[in-house]
C-alpha positions as CSV (number, residue, x, y, z in Angstrom):
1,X,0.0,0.0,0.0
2,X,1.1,3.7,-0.6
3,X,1.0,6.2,2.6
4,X,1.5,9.4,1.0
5,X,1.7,12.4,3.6
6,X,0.3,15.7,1.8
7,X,1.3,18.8,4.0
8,X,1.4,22.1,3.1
9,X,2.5,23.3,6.5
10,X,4.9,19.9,7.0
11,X,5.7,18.1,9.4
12,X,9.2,18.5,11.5
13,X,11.9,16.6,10.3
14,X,12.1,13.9,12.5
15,X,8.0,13.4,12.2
16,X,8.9,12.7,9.3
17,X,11.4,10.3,9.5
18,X,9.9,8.2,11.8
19,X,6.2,8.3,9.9
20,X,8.5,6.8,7.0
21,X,10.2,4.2,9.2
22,X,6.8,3.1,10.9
23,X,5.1,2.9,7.2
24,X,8.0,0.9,5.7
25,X,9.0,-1.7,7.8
26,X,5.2,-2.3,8.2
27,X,6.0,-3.2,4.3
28,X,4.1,-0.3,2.8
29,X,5.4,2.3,0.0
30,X,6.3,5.7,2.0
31,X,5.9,9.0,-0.1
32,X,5.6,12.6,1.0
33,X,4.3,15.7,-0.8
34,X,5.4,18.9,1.1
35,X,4.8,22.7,0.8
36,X,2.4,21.8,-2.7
37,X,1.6,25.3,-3.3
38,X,-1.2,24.2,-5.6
39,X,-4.0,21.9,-5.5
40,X,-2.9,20.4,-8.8
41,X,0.0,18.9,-7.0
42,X,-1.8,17.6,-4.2
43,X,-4.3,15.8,-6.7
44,X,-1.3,14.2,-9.0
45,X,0.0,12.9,-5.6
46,X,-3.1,11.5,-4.2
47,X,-3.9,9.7,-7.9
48,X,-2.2,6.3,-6.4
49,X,-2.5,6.7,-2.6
50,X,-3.7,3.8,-0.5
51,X,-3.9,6.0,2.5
52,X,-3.1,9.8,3.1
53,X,-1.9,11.8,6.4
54,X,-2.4,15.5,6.3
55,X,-2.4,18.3,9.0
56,X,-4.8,21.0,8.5
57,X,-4.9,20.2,4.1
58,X,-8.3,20.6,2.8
59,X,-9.5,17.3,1.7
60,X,-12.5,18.5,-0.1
61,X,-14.5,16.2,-3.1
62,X,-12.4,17.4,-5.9
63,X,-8.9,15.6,-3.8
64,X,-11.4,12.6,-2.9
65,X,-12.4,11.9,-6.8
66,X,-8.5,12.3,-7.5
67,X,-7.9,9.4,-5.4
68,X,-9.0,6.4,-6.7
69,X,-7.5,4.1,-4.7
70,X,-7.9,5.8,-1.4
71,X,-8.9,3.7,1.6
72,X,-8.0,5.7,4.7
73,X,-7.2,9.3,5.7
74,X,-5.9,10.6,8.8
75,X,-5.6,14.1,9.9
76,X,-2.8,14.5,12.3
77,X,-4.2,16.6,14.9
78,X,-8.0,16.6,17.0
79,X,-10.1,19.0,14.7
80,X,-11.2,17.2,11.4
81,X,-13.0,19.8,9.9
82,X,-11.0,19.8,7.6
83,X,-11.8,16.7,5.9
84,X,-15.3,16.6,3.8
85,X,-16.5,13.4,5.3
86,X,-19.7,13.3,3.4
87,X,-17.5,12.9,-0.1
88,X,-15.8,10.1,1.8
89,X,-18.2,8.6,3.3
90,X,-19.7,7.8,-0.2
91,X,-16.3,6.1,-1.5
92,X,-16.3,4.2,1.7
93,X,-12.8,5.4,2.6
94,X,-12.4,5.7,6.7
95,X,-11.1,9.4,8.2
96,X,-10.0,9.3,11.5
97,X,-8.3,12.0,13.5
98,X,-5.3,11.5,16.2
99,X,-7.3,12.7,19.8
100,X,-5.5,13.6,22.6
101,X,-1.6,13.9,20.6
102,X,-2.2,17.7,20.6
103,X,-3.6,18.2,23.6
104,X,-0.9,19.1,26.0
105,X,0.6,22.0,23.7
106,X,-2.5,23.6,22.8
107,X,-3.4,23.8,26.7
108,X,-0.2,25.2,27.9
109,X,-0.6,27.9,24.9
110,X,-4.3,28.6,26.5
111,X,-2.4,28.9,29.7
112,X,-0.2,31.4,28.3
113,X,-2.6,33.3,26.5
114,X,-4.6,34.0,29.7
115,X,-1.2,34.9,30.9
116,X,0.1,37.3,28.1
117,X,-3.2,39.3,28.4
118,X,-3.4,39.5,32.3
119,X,0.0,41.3,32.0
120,X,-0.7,43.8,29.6
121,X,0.9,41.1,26.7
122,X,3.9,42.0,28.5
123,X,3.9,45.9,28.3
124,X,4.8,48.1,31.5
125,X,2.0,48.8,33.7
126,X,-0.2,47.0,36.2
127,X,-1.2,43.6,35.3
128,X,-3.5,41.2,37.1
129,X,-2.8,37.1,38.3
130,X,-4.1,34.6,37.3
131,X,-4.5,33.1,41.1
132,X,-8.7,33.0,42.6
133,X,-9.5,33.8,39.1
134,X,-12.3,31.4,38.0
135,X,-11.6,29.9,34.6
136,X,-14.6,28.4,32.5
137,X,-14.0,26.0,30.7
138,X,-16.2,25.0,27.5
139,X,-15.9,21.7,26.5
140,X,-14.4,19.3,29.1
141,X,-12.1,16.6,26.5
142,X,-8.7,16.1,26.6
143,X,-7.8,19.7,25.9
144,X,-10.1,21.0,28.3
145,X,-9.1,18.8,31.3
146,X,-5.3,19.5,30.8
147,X,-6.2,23.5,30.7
148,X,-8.1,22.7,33.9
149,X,-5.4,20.5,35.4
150,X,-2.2,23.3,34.4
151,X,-4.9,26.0,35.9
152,X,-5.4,24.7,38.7
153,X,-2.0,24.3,39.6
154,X,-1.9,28.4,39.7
155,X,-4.6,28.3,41.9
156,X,-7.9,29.2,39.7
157,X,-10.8,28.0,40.3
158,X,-12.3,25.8,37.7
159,X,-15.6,25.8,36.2
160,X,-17.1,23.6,33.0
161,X,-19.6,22.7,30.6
162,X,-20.2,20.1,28.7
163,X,-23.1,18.2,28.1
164,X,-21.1,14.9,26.7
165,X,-19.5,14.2,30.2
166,X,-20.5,13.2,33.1
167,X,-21.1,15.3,35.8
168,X,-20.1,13.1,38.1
169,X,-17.0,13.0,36.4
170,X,-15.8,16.6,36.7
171,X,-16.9,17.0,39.9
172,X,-14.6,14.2,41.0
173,X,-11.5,15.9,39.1
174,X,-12.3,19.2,41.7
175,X,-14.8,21.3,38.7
176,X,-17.7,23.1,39.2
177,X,-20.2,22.0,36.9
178,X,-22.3,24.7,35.3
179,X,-25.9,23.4,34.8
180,X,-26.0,25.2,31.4
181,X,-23.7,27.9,29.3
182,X,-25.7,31.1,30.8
183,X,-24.0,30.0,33.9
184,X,-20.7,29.1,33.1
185,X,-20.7,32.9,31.2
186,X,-21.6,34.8,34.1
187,X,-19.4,33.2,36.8
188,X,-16.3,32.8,35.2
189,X,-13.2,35.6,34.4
190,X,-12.0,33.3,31.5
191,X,-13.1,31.6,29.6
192,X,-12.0,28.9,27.6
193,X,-12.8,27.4,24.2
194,X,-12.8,24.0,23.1
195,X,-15.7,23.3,20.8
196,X,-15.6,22.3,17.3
197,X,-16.3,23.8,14.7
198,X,-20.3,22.1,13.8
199,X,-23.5,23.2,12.5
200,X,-24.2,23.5,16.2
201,X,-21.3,25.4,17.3
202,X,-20.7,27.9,14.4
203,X,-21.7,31.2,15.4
204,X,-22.9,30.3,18.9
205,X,-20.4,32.3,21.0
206,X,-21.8,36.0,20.9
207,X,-23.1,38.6,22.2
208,X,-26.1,37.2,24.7
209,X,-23.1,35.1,26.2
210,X,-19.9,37.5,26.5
211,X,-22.6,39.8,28.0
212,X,-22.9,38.2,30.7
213,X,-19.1,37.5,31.5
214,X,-17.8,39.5,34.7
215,X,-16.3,42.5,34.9
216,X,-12.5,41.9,33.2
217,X,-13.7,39.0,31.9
218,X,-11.3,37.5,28.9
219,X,-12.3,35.2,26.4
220,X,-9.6,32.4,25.2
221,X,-10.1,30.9,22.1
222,X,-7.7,28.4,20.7
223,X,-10.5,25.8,19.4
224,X,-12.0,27.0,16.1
225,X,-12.8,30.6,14.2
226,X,-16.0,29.7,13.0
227,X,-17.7,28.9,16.4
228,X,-17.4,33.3,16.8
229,X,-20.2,35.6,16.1
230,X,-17.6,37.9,15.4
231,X,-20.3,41.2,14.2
232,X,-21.6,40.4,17.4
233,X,-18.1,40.2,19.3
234,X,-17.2,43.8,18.1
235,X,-20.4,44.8,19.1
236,X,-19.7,43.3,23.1
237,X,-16.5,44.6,22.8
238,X,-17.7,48.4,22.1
239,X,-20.4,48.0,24.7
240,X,-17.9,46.5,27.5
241,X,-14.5,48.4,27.7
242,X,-13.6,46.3,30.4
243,X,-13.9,42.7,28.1
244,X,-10.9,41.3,26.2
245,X,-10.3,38.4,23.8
246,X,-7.3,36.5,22.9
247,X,-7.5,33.6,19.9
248,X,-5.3,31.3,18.5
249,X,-7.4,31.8,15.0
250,X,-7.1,35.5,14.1
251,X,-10.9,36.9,13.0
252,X,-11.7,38.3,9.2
253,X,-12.5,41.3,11.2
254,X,-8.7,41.4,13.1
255,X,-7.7,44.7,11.8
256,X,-10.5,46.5,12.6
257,X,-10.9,44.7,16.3
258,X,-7.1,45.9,16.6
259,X,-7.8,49.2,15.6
260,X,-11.3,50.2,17.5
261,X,-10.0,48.4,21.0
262,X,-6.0,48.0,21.1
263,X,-4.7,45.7,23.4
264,X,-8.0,44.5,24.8
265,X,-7.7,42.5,21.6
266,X,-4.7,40.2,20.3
267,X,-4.7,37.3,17.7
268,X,-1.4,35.4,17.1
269,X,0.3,35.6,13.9
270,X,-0.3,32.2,12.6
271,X,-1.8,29.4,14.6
272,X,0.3,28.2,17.7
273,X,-1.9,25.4,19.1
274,X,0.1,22.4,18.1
275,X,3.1,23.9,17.4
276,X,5.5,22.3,18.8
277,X,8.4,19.8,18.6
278,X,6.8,17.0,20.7
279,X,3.0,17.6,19.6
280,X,3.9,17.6,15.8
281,X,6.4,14.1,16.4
282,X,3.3,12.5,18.2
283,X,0.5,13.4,15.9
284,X,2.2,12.1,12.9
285,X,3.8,9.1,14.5
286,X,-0.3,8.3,15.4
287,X,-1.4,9.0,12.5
288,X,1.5,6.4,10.8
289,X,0.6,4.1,13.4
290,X,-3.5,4.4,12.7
291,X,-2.9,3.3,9.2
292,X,-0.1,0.4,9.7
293,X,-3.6,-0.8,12.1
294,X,-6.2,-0.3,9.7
295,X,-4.5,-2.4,6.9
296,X,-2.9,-5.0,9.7
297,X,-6.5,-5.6,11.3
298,X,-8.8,-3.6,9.8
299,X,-8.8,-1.4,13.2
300,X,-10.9,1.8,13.2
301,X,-10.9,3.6,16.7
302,X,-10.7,6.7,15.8
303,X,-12.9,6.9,12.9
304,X,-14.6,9.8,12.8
305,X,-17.3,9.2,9.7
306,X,-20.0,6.4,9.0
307,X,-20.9,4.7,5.9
């Protein structure tokens, strides 16, 4: 079988050298496609793949028709929206995504953030700690509980909500468990974002909820960009000088957030979330390992679309 990793962002050096290793002495054929520039080269590629690994690539129908031998795709990293299951859900090719390999770094960047913006992102003048703060957390998975486990250990207090986990669960891990997100909004000085990016969640974080956030409050985001009302956001923002936002996943309307309320506001330059050495090794070393399953014994845990 041919693995063929398509990244346009790649993968680190040493990702890459042990996604090869794990692919070939599994006996498959290893081949790599980085920086593409175009989507013509990313379609020539895919022509003869058996399976493909890609970070944040678009595989949209048009790559999907290109492949006709496709059987599997994995996206390195949590987030799969990236990945138009519906087109390959109709081939019958598996997508799966590598849960829980990026967690660590985009929670310590979360940690940071809340940081960077508490101190005035490190400009002179009085700042504020992060101590008997209450963070809220949205979306208790593997992302969320590391944020609330590094948080905790700077002595916030931790609230979350999320409807897919237990309550008895968090509560047993030290969280306050908001019964519903009108709570979690109005007691919390952060807030925290780790929903995906879904015909529920796009859009849903606005102005009826940042309205209710304390004064000071600060909203995190280092989930998605869709999941922000982000007419209504500038309109919070205008109404509440004391309210702040720092993402991961700069808004269309950056410039003019930057410009209308200065500091109060910061984006990063290009996403940060699973930048770094250790999360990029592990994602791609999973999403080697995935594969090498799926074709060994048809395994398909992390399969993230039905057909």
């Amino acid at each position: 079988m041919k693995v063929l990793i398509a990244t346009e962002k790649p993968f680190s050096a040493k990702a890459v050298e042990g996604i090869k290793n794990i692919v070939e002495s599994a006996g498959h054929t290893f081949a790599a496609l980085e920086k593409y520039g175009t989507q013509d080269k990313l379609l020539e590629a895919v022509a003869d793949a058996d399976a493909l690994i890609v970070r944040s690539d678009k595989v949209t129908r048009e790559v999907v028709d290109a492949a006709k031998n496709l059987k599997i795709v994995v996206r390195a990293g949590a987030g799969f929206d990236n990945l138009d299951l519906a087109a390959l859900s109709e081939r019958k090719i598996v997508a799966m995504n590598t849960p829980g390999q990026n967690s660590n770094a985009v929670a310590e960047l979360a940690i940071g953030m809340m940081i960077y913006i508490s101190r005035n992102q490190f400009n002179p003048g009085t700042g504020s700690e992060l101590k008997g703060k209450t963070l809220g957390i949205q979306a208790y998975g593997n992302v969320g509980r590391l944020v609330a486990e590094h948080a905790k250990s700077f002595g916030m207090k931790i609230m979350a909500f999320d409807p897919f986990v237990p309550a008895e669960k968090m509560e047993a891990e030290g969280v306050t468990v908001a019964k519903d997100l009108d709570e979690l909004y109005s007691c919390s000085n952060f807030i925290s974002l780790h929903i995906p990016a879904n015909e529920q969640t796009k859009g849903s974080i606005g102005y009826a909820l940042l309205s209710k956030m304390p004064k000071g409050g600060c909203l995190v985001n280092t989930a998605r960009k869709e999941v922000i009302n982000e007419p209504e956001l500038e309109k919070v923002l205008e109404e509440r000088e004391d309210l702040k936002y720092i993402t991961d996943i700069a808004p269309a309307n950056i410039e003019v957030l930057k410009e209308k309320f200065g500091k109060r506001v910061f984006a990063t330059p290009k996403k940060q979330g699973a930048e770094t050495a250790e999360a990029n090794l592990n994602a791609g070393l999973a999403a080697a390992n995935q594969i090498v399953g799926f074709f060994k014994d048809g395994c398909t845990r992390f399969q993230v679309n039905k057909f």
